[in-house]
C-alpha positions in Angstrom: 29.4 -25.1 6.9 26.0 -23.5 7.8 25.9 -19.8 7.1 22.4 -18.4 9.3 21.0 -15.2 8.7 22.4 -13.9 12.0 26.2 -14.5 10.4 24.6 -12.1 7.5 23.6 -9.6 9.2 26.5 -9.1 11.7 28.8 -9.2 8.8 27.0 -6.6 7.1 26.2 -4.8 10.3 29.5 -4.6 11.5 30.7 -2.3 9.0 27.6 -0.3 7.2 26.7 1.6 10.2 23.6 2.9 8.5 22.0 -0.7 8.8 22.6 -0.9 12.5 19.0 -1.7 12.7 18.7 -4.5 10.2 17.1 -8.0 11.4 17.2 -11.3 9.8 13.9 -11.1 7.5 13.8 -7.3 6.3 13.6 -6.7 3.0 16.6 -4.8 1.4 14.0 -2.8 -0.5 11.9 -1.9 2.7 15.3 -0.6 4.1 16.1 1.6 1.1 19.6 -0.3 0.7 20.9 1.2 -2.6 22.6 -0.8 -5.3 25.8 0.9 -4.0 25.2 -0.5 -0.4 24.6 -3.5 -1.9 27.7 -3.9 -3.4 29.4 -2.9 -0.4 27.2 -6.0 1.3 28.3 -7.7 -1.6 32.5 -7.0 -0.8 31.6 -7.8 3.0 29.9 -11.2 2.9 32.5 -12.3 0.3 35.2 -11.5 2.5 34.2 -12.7 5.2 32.6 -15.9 3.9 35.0 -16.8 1.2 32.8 -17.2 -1.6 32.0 -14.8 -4.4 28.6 -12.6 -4.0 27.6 -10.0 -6.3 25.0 -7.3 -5.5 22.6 -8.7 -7.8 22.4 -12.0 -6.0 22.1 -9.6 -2.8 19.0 -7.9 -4.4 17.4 -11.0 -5.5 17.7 -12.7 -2.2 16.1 -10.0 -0.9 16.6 -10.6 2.7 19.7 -12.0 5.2 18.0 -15.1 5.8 17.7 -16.0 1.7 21.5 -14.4 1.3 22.4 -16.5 4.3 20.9 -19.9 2.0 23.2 -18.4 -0.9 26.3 -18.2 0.9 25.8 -21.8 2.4 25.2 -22.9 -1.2 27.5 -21.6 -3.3 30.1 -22.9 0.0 29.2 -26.0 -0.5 29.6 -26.3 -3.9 33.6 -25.6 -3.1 36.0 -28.3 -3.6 37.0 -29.9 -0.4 40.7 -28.7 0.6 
């Protein structure tokens, strides 16, 4: 399963109002997302994705797009059920 960076965003989007405006490619940093926020991120795309993610993955991907990459990763690397 192919995670894109749209997946991201809409997961994060849909509960952190205050990134309403975030696209695809902008940098956490550029849009002041605290390490709080990103752990919150962090809670969301795990959820919803069913793989672990920790806010410093988030900060070192640096964008959706990358974090999208990370998710798809670390789902494939899953045991098939």
């Amino acid at each position: 399963m192919e995670i894109t960076a749209l997946d991201v965003v809409e997961a994060i989007r849909s509960t952190m109002d205050e990134l309403s405006h975030m696209g695809p490619d902008d940098s956490f940093a550029d849009l002041d997302i605290d390490s709080l926020s990103l752990v919150e991120a962090a809670v969301i795309l795990s959820n919803k994705f069913g793989v672990r993610v920790d806010e410093f993955e988030l900060a070192d991907a640096g964008t959706a797009r990358v974090a999208a990459g990370l998710v798809t990763g670390k789902l494939a690397l899953q045991p098939a059920v």
